[in-house]
Each structure stands twice: as C-alpha cells, then as structure tokens.
KOLPALO-825933 format. One record per residue: residue in three letters; x, z, y of N, C-alpha, C in turn. Coordinates in steps of 0.02 Angstrom, whole numbers. Layout:
residues N
   aa  n.east    n.up  n.north  ca.east   ca.up  ca.north  c.east    c.up  c.north
  ALA       X       Z        Y        X       Z         Y       X       Z        Y
...
This chain:
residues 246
   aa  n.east    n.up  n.north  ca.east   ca.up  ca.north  c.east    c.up  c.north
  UNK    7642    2162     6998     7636    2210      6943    7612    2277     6969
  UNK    7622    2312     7041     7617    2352      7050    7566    2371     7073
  UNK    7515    2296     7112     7437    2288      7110    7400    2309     7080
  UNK    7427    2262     7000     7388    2254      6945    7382    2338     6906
  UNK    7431    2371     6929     7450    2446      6899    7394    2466     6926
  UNK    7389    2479     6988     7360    2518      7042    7275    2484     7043
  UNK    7271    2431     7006     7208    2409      7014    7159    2435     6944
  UNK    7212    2432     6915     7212    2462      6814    7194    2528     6846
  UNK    7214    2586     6857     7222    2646      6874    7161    2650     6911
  UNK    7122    2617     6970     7068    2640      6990    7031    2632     6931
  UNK    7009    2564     6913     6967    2553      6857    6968    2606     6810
  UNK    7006    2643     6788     7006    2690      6721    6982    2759     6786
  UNK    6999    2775     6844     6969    2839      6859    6883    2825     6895
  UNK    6870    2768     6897     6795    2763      6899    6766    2768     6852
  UNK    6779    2740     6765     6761    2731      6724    6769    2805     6710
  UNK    6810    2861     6694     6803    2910      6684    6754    2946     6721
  UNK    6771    2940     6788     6696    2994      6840    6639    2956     6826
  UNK    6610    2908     6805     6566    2866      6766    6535    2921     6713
  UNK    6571    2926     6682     6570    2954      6598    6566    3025     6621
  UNK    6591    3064     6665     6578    3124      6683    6519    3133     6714
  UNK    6479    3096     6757     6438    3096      6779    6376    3112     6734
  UNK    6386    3070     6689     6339    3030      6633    6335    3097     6603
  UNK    6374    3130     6561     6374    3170      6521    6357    3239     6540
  UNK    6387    3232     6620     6355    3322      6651    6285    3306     6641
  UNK    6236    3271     6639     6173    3257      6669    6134    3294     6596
  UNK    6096    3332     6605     6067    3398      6552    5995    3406     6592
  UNK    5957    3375     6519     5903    3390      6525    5877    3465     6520
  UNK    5817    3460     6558     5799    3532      6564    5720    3526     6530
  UNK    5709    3538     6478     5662    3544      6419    5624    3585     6430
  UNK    5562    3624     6407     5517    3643      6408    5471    3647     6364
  UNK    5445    3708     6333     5401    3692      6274    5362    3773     6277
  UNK    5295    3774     6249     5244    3834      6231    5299    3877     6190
  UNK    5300    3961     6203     5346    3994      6148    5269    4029     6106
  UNK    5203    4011     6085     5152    4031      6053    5112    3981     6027
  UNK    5154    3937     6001     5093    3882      5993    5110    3864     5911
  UNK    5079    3893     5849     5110    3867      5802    5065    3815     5759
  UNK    5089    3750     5721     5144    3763      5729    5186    3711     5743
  UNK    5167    3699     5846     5213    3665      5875    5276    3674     5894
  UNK    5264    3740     5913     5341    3809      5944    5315    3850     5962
  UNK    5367    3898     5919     5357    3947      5902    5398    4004     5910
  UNK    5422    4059     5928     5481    4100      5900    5476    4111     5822
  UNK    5534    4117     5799     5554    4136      5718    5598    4178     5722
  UNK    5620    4246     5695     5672    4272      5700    5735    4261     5765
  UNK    5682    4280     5815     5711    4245      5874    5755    4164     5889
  UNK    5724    4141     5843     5737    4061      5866    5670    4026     5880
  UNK    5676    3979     5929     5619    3934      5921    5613    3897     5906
  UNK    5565    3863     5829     5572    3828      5799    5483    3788     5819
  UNK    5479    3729     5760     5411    3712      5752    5422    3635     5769
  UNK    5367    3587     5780     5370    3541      5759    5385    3502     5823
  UNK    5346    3518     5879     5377    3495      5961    5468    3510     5958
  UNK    5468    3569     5929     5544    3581      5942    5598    3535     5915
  UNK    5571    3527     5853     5612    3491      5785    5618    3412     5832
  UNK    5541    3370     5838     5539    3326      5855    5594    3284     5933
  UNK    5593    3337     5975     5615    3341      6043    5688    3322     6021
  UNK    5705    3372     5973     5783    3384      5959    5829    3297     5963
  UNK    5760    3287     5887     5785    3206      5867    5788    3157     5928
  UNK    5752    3180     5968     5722    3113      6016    5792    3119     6073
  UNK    5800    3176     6087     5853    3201      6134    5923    3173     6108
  UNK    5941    3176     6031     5993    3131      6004    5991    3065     6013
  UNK    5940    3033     6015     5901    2956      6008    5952    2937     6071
  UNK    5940    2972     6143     5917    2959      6194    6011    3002     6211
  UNK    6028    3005     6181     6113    3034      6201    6119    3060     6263
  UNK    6080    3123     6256     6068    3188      6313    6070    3226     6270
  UNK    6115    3322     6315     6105    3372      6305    6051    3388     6343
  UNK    6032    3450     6313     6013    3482      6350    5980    3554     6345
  UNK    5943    3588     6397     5930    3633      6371    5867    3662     6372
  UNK    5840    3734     6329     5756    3741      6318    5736    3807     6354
  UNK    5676    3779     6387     5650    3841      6433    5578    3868     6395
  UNK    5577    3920     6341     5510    3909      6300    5483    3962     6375
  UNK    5411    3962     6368     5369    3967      6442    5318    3973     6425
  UNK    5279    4009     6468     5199    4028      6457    5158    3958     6457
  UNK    5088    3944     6418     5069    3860      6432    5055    3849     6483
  UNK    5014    3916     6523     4995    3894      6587    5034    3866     6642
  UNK    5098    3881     6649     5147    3863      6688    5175    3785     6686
  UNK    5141    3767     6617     5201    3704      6604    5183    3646     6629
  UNK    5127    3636     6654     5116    3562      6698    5138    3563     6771
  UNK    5116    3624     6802     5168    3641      6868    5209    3637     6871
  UNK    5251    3658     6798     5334    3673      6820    5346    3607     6816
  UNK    5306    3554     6774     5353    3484      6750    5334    3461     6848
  UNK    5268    3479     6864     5265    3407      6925    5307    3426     6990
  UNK    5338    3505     7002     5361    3501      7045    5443    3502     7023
  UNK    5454    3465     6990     5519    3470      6948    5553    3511     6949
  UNK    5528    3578     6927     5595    3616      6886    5584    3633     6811
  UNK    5552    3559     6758     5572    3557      6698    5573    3450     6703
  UNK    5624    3428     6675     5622    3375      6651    5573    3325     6605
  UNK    5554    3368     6560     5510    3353      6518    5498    3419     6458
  UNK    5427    3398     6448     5410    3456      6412    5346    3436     6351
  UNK    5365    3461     6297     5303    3461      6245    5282    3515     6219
  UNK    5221    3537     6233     5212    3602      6204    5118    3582     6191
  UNK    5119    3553     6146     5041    3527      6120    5025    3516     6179
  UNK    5015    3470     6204     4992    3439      6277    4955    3410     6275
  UNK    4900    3397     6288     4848    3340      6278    4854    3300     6340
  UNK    4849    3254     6312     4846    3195      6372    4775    3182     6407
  UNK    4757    3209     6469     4693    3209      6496    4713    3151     6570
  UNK    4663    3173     6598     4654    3118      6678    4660    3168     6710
  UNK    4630    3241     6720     4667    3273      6768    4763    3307     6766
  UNK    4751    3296     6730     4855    3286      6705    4871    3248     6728
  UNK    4875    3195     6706     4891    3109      6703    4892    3132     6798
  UNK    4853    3131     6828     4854    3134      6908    4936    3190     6955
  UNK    4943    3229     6891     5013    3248      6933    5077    3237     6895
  UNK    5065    3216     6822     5120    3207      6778    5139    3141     6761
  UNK    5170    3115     6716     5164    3062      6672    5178    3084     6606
  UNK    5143    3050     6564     5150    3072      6504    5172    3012     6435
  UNK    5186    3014     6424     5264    2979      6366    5180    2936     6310
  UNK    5193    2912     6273     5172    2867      6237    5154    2935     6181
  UNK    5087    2948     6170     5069    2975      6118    5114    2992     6065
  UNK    5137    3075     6021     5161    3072      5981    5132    3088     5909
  UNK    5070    3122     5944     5036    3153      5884    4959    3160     5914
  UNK    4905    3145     5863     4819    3133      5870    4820    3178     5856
  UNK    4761    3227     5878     4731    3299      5851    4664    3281     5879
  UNK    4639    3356     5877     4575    3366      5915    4549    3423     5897
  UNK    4495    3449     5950     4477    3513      5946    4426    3524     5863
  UNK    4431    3614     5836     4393    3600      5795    4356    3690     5809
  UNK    4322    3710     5787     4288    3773      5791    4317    3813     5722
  UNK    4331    3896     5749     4358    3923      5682    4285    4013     5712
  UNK    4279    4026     5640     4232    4083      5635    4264    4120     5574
  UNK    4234    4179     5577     4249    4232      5537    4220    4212     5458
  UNK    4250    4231     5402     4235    4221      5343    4158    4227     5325
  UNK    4147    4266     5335     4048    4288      5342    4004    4276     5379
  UNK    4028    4234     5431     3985    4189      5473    3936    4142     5450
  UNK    3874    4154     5496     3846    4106      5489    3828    4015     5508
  UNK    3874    4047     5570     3870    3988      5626    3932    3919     5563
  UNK    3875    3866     5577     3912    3808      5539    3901    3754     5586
  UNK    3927    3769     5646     3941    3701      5700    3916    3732     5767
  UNK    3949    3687     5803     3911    3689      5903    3855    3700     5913
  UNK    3822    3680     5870     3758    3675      5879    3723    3758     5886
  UNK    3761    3793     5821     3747    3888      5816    3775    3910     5860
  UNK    3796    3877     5914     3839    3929      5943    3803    3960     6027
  UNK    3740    3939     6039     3691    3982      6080    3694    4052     6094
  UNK    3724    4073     6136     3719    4144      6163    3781    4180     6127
  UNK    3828    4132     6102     3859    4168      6047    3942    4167     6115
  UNK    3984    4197     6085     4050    4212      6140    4097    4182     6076
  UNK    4134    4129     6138     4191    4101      6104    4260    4136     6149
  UNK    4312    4116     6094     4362    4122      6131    4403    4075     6137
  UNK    4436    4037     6183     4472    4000      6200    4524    4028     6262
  UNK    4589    3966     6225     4674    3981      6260    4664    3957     6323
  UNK    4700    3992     6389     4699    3988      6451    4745    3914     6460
  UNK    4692    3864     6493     4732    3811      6511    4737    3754     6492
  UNK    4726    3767     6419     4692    3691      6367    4629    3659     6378
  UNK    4644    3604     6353     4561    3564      6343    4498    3590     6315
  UNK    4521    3657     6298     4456    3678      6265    4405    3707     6303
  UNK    4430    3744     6363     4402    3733      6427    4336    3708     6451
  UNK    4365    3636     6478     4334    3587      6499    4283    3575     6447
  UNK    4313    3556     6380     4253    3536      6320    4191    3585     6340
  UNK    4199    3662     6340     4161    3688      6327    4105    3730     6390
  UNK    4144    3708     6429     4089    3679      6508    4047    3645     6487
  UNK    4054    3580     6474     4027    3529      6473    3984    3530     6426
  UNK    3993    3544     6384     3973    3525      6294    3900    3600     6298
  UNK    3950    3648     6283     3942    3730      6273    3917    3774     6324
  UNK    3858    3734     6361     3862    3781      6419    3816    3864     6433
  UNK    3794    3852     6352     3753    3920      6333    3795    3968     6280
  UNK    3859    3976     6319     3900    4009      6263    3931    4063     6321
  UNK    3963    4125     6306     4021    4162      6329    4057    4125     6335
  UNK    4113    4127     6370     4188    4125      6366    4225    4168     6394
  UNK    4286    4178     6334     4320    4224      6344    4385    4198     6335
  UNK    4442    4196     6393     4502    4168      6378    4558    4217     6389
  UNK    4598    4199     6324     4654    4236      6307    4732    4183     6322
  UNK    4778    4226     6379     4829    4180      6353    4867    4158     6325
  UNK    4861    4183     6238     4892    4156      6185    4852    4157     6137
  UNK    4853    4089     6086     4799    4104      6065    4804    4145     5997
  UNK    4856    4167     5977     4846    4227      5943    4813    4286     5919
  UNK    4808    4302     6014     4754    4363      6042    4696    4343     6030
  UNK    4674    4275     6031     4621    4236      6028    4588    4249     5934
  UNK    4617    4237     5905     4636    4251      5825    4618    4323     5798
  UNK    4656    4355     5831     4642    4436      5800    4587    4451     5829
  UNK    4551    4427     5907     4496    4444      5937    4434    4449     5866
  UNK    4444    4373     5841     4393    4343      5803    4392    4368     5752
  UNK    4441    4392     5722     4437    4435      5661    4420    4524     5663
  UNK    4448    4542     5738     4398    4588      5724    4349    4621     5748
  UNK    4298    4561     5751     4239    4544      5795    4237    4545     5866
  UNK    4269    4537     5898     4275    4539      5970    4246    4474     6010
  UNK    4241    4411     5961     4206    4346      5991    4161    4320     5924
  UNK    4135    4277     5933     4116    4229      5876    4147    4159     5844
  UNK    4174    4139     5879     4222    4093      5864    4288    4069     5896
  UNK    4317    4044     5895     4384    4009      5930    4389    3955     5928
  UNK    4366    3920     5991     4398    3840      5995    4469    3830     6024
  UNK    4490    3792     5974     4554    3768      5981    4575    3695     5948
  UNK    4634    3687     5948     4673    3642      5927    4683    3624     5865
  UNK    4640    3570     5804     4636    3582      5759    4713    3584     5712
  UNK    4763    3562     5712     4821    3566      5690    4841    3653     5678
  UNK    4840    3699     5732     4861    3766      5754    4783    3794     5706
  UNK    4747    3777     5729     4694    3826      5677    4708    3817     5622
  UNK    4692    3752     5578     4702    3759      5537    4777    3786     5491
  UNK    4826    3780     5513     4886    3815      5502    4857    3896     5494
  UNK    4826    3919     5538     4809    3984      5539    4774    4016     5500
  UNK    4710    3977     5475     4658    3968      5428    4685    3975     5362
  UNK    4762    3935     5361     4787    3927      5285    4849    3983     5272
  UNK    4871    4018     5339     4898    4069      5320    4870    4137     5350
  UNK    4897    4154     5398     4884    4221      5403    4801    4260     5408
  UNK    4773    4179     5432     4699    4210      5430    4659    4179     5362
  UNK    4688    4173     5301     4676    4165      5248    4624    4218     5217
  UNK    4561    4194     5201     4497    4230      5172    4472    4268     5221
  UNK    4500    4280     5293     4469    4303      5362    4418    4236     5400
  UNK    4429    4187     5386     4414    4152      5434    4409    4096     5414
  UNK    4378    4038     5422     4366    3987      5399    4373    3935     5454
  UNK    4363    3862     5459     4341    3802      5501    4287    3767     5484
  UNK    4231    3763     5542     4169    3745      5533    4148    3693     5561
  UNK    4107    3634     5555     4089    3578      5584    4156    3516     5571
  UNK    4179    3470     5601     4187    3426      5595    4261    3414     5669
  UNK    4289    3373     5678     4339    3370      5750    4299    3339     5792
  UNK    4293    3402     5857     4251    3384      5894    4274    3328     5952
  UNK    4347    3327     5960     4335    3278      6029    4410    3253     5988
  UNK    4437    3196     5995     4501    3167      5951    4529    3167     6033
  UNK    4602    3188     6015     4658    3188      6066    4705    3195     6045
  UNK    4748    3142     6118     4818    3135      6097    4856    3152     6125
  UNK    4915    3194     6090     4974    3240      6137    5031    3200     6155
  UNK    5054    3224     6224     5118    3187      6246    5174    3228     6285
  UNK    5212    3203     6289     5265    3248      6322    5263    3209     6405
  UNK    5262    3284     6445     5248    3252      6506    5323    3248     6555
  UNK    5313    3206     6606     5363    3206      6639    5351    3223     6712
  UNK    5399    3218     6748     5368    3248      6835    5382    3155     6845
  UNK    5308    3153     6877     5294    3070      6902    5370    3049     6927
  UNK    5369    2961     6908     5419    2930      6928    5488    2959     6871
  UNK    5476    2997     6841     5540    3016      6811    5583    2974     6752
  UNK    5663    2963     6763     5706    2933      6749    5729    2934     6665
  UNK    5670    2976     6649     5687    2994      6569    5635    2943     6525
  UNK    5587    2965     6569     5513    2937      6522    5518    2865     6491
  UNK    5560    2813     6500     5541    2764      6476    5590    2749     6413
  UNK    5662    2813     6428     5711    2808      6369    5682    2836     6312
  UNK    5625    2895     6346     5601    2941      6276    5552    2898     6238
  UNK    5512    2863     6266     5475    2811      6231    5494    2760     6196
  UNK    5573    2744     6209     5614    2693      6159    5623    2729     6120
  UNK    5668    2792     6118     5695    2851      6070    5627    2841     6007
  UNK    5571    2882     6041     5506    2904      5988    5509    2832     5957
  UNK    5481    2770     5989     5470    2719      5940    5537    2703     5867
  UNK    5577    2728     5900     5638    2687      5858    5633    2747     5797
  UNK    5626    2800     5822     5619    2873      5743    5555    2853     5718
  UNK    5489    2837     5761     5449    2806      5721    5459    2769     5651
  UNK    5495    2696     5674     5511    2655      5646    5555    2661     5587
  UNK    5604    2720     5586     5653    2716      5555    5660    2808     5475
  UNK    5574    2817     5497     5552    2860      5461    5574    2926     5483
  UNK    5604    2933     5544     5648    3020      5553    5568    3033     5570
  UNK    5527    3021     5627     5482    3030      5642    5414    3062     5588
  UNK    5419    3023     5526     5382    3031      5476    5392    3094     5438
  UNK    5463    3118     5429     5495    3161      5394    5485    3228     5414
  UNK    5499    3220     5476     5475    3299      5536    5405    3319     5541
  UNK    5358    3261     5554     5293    3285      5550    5278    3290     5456
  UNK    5292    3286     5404     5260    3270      5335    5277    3372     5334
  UNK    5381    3402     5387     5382    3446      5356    5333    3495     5386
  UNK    5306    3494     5446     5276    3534      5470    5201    3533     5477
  UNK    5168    3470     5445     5098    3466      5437    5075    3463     5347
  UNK    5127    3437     5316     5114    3427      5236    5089    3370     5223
  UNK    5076    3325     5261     5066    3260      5252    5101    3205     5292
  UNK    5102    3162     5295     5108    3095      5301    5073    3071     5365
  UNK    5090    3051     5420     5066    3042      5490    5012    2958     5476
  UNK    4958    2971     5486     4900    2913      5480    4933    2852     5513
C-alpha cells in the first residue's frame, strides 16, 4: 500500500509539472501597429482583422499569449531569428521570405492595386511613365515595381499612411499598395480625394510566418482550418471586409 501511495503521488506531481510546463509556454505574437485594416491602434487598443483573427486561432490552439505590435520592417527578422513566435501583419507570402521563415497555410488572397488622386488622369500602369509613386518600406510593392515600373520614381514611406496624405497633397502620383488597405482608405478617410485605378495587379496570398522549424506552425494550420470550417473564420473576415470570403 505504501508503494502504491508513493507510486500514486509521483504520478500526480509529474502530471502536474506536465500541466505547468504546458501552460507557462506563451506565445510571443507579432503584428504591423499601421496597417488598416489588418492592425491597427484604436483608442489605444490594437484592433483589426490580423488581430481579431490571431485571437480566435490562439484559443483554437489553447495558448496564451502575448502582442508585440512593431514596425513592418522589422517583422520578418524578428520572426527568423526568434524573438517573435509567430506573426501576421499582412504578410505576403513570397520566395524570398519563404527562404528564412515559414509561413502557415494562406489566410487571406489580396493583391496589389494602384490608388491616385480624385482628378487624375492616370487610369492604369501603363500612365504611370515618369510619374512618382509611393510605396510602404518592405512590401511586395517594391519588387513589383522594379520589375514591372521601371520608368517611375519611387518614393518609400514607412507607413503607409504617410504614403496617403503624400498623395493627396500632391507629393507623388500614385500609391501602390495592398488592395484590401487601399481600398478601406478609398472608402473612408480618403473618400472623394482619391480613387482606385486599373484592375489587381499581381494576386497574393498572406500568411502568418513562423521562425523555420517552428513548433507552432502545424497546430496553427489545424486551428485556421477548423474556424474555417466551422464559420468563426467567415464571421471575422465578413466583419472587417463587408463581405463574405470567396
């Protein structure tokens, strides 16, 4: 009996430092504090749709944890030399990423779109010869516009905010960006300032990245599918885009 006591008694203090173990373990999150409207500050909270989404997935996945909102430029460094866990802050999933991160199973399609001033003439890439864009430090819009745009200015701002007011009051000719965030912008604050012109120029898909090899990535990809499936997923993006995820 006094075995069986003493054998009872380990079993329950492993099973507890088990469960302590388990539960200290706190993710360390990461997300854009200028990106709307993925995340955002609000009355000093940060809200938006990376934020909202993360929250659910982080319940899914029965982890605390906690949020480091951060400049964008910082956030693929900070994830690969691990001092963030995982992070979503409109991320596009590229090949030079993909080479120091890993990145989670697509949560949301976008793609770049061109925004101009209300009285513009320019109606696509094509007008945009000798003309100065502005684009956010660090995004795909970048690269696109190397490649694509190579008879244009560029002028990069690191939020694209600055990018926004540039264009409105004449400081560039257009802003490539992220069509989700423009158009949000288009429909509020830069309402009858500014318009969206041409068509989505390159389709991309955002993911939440991880520092390679990491021990989260394959729970967060069960988590997302299962809110997929079970409409939480549907509900978060319908409140923060107004529609219904394709």
């Amino acid at each position: 009996m006094i075995f069986k006591f003493i054998f009872r008694a380990i079993i329950v203090v492993v099973a507890l430092g088990f469960v302590h173990v388990t539960n200290a373990q706190e993710v360390k999150f990461a997300t854009d504090n200028s990106n709307i409207p993925f995340s955002y500050m609000e009355n000093g909270k940060l809200v938006g749709f990376d934020v909202e989404l993360w929250d659910a997935i982080a319940k899914e996945m029965g982890v605390k944890y906690t949020t480091t909102p951060m400049d964008f430029s910082t956030v693929i460094s900070d994830v690969h030399i691990g001092q963030i866990d995982v992070a979503m802050a409109g991320l596009i999933i590229t090949r030079t990423r993909s080479n120091v991160v890993d990145f989670s199973k697509p949560y949301y399609e976008g793609g770049l779109v061109l925004l101009v001033r209300s009285d513009s003439t320019i109606k696509s890439v094509d007008d945009l010869k000798g003309k100065t864009i502005a684009i956010k430090n660090g995004t795909s819009a970048f690269p696109y516009a190397i490649e694509h745009l190579p008879n244009t200015q560029r002028h990069l701002f690191p939020e694209i905010d600055a990018a926004f007011n540039d264009l409105v009051n004449g400081g560039v000719d257009a802003v490539l960006f992220d069509a989700p965030v423009v158009m949000h912008y288009a429909a509020t604050e830069g309402k009858d300032k500014v318009k969206v012109v041409g068509g989505v120029l390159e389709q991309q898909s955002y993911g939440a990245a991880f520092p390679q090899g990491s021990q989260w990535l394959n729970r967060y990809n069960l988590a997302l599918k299962h809110l997929q499936d079970n409409g939480t997923y549907a509900a978060i993006y319908k409140k923060w885009f107004g529609v219904n995820p394709s």
